[in-house]
PyMOL Python script that loads the backbone (N, CA, C, O; Angstrom):
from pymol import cmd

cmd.read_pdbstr("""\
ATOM      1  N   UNK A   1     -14.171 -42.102  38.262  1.00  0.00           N
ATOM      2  CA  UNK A   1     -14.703 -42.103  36.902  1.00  0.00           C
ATOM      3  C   UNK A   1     -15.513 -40.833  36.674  1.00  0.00           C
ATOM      4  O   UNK A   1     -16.329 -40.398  37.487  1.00  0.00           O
ATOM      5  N   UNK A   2     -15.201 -40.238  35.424  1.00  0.00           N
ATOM      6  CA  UNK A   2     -16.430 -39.136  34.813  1.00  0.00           C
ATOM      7  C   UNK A   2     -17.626 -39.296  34.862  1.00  0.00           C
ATOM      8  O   UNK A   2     -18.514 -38.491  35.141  1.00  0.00           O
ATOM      9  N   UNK A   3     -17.680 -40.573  34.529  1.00  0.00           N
ATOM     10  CA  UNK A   3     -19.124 -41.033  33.970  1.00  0.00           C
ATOM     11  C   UNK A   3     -19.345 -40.453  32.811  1.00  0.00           C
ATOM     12  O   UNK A   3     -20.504 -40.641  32.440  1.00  0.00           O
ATOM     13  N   UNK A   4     -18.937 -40.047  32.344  1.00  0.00           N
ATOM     14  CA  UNK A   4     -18.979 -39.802  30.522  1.00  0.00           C
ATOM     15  C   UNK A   4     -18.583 -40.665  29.621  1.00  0.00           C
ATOM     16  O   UNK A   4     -17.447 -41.135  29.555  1.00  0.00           O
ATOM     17  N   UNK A   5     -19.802 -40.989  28.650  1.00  0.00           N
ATOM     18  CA  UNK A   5     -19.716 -42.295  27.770  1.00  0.00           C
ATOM     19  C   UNK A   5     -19.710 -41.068  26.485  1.00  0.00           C
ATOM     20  O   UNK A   5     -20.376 -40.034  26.529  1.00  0.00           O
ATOM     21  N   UNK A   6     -18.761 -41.486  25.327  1.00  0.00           N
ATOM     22  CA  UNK A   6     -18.907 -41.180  23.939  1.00  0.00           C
ATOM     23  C   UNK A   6     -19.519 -42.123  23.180  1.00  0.00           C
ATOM     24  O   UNK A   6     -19.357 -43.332  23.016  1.00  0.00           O
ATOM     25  N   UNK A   7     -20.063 -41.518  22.866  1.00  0.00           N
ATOM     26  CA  UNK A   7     -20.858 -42.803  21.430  1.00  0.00           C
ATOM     27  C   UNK A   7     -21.004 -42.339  20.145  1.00  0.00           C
ATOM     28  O   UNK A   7     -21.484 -41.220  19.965  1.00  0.00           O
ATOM     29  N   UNK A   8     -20.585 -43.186  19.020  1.00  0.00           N
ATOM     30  CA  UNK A   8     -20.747 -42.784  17.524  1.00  0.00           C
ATOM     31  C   UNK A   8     -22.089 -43.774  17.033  1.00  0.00           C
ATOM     32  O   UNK A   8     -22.264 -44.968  17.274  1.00  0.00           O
ATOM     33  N   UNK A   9     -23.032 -42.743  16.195  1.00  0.00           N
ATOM     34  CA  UNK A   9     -24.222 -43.445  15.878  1.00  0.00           C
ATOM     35  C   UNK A   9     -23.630 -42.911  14.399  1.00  0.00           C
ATOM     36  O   UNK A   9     -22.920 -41.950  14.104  1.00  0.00           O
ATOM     37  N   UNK A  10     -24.367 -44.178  13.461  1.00  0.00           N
ATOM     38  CA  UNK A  10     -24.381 -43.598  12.014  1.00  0.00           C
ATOM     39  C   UNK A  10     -26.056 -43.970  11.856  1.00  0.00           C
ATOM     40  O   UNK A  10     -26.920 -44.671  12.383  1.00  0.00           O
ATOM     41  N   UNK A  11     -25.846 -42.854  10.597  1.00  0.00           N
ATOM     42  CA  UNK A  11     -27.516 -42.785  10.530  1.00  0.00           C
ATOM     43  C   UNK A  11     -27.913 -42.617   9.077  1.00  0.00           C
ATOM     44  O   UNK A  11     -27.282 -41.649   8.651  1.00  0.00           O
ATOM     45  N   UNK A  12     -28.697 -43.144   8.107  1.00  0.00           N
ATOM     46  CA  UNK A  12     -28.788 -42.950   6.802  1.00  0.00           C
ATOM     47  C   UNK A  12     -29.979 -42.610   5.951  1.00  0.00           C
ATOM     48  O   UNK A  12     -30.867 -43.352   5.530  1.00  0.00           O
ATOM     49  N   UNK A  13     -29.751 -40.996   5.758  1.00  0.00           N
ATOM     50  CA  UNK A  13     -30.870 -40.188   5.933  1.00  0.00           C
ATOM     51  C   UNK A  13     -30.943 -39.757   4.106  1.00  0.00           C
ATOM     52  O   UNK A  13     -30.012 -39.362   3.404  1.00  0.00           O
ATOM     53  N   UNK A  14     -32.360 -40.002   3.722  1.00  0.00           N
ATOM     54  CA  UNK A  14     -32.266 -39.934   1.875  1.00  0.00           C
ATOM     55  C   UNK A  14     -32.391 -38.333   1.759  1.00  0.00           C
ATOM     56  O   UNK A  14     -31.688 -37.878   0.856  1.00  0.00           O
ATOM     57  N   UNK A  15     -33.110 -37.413   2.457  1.00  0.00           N
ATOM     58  CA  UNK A  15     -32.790 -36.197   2.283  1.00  0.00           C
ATOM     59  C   UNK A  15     -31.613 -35.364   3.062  1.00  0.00           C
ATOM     60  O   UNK A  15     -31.889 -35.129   4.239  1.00  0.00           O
ATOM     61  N   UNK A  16     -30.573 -34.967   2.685  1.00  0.00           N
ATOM     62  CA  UNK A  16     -29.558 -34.139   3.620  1.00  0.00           C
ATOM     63  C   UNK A  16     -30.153 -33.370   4.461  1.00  0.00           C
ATOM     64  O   UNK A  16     -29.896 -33.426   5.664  1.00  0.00           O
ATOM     65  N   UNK A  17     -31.032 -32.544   3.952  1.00  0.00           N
ATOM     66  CA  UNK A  17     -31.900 -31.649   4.505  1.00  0.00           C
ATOM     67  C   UNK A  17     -32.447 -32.035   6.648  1.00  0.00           C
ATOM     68  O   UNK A  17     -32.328 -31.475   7.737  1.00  0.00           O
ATOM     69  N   UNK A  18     -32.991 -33.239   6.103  1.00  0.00           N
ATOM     70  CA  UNK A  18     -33.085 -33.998   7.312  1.00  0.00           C
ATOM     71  C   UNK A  18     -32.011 -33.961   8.690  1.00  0.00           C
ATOM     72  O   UNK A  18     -32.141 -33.673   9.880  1.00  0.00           O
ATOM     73  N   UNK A  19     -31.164 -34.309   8.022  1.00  0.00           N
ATOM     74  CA  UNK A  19     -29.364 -34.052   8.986  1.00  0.00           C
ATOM     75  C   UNK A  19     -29.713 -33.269   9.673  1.00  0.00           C
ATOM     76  O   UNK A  19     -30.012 -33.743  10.770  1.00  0.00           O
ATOM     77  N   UNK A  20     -29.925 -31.576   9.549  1.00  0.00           N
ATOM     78  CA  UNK A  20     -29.976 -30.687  10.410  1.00  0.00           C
ATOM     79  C   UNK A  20     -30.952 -30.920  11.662  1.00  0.00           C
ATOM     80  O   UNK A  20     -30.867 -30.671  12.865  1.00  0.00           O
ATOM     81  N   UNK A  21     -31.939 -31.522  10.816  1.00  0.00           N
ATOM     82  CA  UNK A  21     -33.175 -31.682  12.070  1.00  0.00           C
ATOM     83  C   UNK A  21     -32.555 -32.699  13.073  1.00  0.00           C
ATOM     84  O   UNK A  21     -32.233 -32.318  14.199  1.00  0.00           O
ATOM     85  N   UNK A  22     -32.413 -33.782  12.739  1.00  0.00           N
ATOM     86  CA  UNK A  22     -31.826 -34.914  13.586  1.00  0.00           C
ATOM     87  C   UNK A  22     -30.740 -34.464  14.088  1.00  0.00           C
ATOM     88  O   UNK A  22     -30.390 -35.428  14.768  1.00  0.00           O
ATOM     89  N   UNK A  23     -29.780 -33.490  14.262  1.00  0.00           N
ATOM     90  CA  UNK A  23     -28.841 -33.463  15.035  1.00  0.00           C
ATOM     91  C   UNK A  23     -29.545 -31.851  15.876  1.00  0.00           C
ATOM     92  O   UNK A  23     -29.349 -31.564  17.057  1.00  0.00           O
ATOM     93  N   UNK A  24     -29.946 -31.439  15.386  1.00  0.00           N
ATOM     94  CA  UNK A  24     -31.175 -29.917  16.236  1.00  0.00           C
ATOM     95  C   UNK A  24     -31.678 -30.974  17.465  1.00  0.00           C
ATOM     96  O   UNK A  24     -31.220 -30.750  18.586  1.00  0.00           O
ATOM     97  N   UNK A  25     -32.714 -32.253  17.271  1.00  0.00           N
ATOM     98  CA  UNK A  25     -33.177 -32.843  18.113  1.00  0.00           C
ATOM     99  C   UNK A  25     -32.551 -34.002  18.869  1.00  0.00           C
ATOM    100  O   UNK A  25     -33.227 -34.905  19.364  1.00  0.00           O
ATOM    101  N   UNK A  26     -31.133 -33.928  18.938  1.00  0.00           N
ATOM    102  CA  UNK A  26     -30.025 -34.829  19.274  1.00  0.00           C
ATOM    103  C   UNK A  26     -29.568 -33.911  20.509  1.00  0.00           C
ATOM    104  O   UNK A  26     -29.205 -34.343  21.603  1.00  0.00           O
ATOM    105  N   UNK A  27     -29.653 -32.560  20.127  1.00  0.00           N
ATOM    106  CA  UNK A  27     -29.198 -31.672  20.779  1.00  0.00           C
ATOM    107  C   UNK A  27     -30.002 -31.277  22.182  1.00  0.00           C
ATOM    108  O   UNK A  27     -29.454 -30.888  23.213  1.00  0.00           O
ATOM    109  N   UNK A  28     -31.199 -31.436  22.012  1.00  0.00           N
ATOM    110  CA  UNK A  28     -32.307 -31.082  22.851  1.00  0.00           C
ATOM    111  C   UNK A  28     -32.456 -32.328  24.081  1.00  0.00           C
ATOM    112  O   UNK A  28     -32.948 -32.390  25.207  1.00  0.00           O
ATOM    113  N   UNK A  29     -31.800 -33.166  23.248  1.00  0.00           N
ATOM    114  CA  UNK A  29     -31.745 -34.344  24.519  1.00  0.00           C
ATOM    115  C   UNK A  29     -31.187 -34.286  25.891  1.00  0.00           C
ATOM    116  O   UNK A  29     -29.962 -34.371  25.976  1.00  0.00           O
ATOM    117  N   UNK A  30     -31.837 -34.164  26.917  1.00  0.00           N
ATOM    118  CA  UNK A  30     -31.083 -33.887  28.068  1.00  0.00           C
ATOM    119  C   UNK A  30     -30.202 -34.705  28.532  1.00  0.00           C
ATOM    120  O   UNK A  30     -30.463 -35.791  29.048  1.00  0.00           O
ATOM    121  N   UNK A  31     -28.999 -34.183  28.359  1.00  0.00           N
ATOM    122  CA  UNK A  31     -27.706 -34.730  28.980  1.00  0.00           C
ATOM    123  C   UNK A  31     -26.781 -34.699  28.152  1.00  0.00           C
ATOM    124  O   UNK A  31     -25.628 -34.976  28.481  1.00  0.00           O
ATOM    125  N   UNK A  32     -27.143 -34.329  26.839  1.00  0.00           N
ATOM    126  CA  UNK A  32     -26.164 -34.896  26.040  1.00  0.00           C
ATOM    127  C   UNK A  32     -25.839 -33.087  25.946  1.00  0.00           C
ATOM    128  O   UNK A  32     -26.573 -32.123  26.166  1.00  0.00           O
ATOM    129  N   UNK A  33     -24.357 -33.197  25.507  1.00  0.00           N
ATOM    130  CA  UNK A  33     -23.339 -32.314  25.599  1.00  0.00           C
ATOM    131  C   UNK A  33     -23.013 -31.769  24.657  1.00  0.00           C
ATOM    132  O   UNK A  33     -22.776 -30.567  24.531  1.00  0.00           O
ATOM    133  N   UNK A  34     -22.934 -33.063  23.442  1.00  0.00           N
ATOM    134  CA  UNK A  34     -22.543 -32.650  22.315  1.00  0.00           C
ATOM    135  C   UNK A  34     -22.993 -32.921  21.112  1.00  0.00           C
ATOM    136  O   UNK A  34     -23.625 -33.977  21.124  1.00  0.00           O
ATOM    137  N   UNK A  35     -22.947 -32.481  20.198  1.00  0.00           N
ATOM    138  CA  UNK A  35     -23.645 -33.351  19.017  1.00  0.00           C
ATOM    139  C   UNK A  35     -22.441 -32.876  17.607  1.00  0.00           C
ATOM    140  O   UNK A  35     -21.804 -31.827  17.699  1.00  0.00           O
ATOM    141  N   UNK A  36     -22.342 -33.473  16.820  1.00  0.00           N
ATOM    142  CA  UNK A  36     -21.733 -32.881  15.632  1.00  0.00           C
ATOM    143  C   UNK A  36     -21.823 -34.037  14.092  1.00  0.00           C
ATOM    144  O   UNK A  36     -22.228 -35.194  13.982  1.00  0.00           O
ATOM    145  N   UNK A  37     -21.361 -33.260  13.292  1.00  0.00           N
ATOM    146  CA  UNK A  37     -21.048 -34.525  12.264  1.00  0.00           C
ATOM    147  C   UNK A  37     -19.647 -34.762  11.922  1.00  0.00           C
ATOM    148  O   UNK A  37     -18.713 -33.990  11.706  1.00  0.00           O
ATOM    149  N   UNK A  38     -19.762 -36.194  11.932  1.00  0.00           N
ATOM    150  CA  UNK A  38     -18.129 -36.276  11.553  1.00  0.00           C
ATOM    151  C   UNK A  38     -18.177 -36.597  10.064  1.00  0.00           C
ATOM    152  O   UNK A  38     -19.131 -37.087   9.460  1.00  0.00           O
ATOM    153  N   UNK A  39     -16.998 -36.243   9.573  1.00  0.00           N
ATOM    154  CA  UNK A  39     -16.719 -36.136   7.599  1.00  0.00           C
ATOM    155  C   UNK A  39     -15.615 -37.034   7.444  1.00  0.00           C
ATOM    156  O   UNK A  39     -14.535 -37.165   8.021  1.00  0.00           O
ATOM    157  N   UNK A  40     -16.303 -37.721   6.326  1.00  0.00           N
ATOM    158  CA  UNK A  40     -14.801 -38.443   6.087  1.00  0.00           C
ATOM    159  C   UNK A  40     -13.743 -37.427   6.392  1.00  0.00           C
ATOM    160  O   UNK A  40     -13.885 -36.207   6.477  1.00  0.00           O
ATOM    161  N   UNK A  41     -12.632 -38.159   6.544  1.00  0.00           N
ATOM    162  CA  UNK A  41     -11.002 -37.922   6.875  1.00  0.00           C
ATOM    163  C   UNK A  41     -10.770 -37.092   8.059  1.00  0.00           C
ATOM    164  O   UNK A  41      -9.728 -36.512   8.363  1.00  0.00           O
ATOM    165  N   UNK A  42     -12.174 -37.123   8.845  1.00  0.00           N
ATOM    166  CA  UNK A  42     -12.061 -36.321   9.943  1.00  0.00           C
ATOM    167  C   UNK A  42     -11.268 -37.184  11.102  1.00  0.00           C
ATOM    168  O   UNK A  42     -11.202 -38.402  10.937  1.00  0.00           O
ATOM    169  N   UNK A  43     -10.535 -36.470  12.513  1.00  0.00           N
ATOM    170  CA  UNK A  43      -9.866 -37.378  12.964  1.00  0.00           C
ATOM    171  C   UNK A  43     -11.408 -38.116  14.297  1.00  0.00           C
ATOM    172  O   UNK A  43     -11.318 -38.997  15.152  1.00  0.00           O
ATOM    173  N   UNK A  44     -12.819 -37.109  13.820  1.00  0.00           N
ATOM    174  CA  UNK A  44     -13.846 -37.783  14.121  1.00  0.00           C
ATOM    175  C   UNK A  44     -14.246 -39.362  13.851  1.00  0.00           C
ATOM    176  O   UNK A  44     -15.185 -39.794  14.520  1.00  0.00           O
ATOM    177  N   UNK A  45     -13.733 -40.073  13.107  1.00  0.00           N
ATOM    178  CA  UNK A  45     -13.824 -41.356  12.257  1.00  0.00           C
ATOM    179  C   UNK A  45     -12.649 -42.019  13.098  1.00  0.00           C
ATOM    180  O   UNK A  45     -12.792 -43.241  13.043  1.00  0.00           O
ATOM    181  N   UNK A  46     -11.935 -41.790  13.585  1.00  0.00           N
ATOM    182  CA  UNK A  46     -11.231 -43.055  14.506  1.00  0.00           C
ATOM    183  C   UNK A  46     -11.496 -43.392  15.720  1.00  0.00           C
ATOM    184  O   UNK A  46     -11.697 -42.877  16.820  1.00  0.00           O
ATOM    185  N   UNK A  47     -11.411 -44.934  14.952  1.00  0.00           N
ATOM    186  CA  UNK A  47     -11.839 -45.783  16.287  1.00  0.00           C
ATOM    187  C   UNK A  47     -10.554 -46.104  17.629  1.00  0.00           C
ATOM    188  O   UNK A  47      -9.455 -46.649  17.532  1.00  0.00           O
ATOM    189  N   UNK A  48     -11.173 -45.579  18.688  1.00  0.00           N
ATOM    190  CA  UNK A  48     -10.663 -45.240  20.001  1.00  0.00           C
ATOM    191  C   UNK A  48     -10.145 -47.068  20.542  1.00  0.00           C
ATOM    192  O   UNK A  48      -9.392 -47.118  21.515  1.00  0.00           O
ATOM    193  N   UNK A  49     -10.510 -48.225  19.988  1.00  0.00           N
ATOM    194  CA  UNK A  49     -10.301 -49.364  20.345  1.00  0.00           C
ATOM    195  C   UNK A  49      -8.837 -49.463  19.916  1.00  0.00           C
ATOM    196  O   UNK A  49      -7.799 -49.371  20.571  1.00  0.00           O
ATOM    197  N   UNK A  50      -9.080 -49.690  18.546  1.00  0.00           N
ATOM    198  CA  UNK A  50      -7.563 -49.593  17.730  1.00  0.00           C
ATOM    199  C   UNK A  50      -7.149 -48.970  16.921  1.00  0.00           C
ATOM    200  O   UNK A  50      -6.440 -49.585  16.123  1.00  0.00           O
ATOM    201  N   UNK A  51      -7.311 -47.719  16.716  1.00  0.00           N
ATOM    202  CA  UNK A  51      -6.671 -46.616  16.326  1.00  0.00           C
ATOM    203  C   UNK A  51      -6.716 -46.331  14.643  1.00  0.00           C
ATOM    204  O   UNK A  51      -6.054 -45.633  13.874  1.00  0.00           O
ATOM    205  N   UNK A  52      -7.752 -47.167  14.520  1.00  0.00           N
ATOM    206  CA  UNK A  52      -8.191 -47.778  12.610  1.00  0.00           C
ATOM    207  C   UNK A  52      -9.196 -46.908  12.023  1.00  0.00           C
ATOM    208  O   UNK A  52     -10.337 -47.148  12.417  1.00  0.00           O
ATOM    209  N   UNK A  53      -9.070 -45.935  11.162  1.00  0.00           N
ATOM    210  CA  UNK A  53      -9.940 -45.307  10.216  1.00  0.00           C
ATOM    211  C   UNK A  53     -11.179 -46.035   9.773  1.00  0.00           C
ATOM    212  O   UNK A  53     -11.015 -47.084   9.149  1.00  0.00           O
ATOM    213  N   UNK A  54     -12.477 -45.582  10.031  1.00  0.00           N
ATOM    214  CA  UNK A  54     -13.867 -45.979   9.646  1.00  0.00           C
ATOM    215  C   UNK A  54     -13.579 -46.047   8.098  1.00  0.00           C
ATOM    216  O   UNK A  54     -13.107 -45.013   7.625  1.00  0.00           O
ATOM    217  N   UNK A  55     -13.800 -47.161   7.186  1.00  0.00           N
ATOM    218  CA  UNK A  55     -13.743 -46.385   5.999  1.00  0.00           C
ATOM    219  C   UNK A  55     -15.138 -46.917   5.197  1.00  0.00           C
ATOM    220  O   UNK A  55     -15.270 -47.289   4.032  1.00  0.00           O
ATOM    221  N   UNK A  56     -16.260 -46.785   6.444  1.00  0.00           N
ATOM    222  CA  UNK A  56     -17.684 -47.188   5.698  1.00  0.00           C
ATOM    223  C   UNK A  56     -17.724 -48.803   5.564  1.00  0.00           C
ATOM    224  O   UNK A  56     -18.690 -49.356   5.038  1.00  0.00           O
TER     225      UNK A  56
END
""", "prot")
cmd.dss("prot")
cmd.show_as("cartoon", "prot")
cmd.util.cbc("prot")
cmd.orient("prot")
């Protein structure tokens, strides 16, 4: 095994502005590798269980 876990967090933030910070300090977390945002219709939004589009 890798030992590498993926995880999708959603998060619901009233200023956009905010976004940047929270994924700046997502980033700083030790261990973690990656950080990004996924956009609708991204192929970021499918679920790895059954292959089904997030649609919120």
């Amino acid at each position: 095994a890798d030992r590498v876990a993926t995880m999708r967090f959603d998060f619901e933030i009233v200023d956009p502005t905010h976004l940047e910070t929270l994924l700046r300090m997502l980033r700083r977390v030790d261990s973690v590798y990656d950080v990004h945002r996924a956009v609708q219709g991204s192929p970021d939004l499918i679920d790895d269980a059954d292959g089904s589009t997030d649609k919120g």
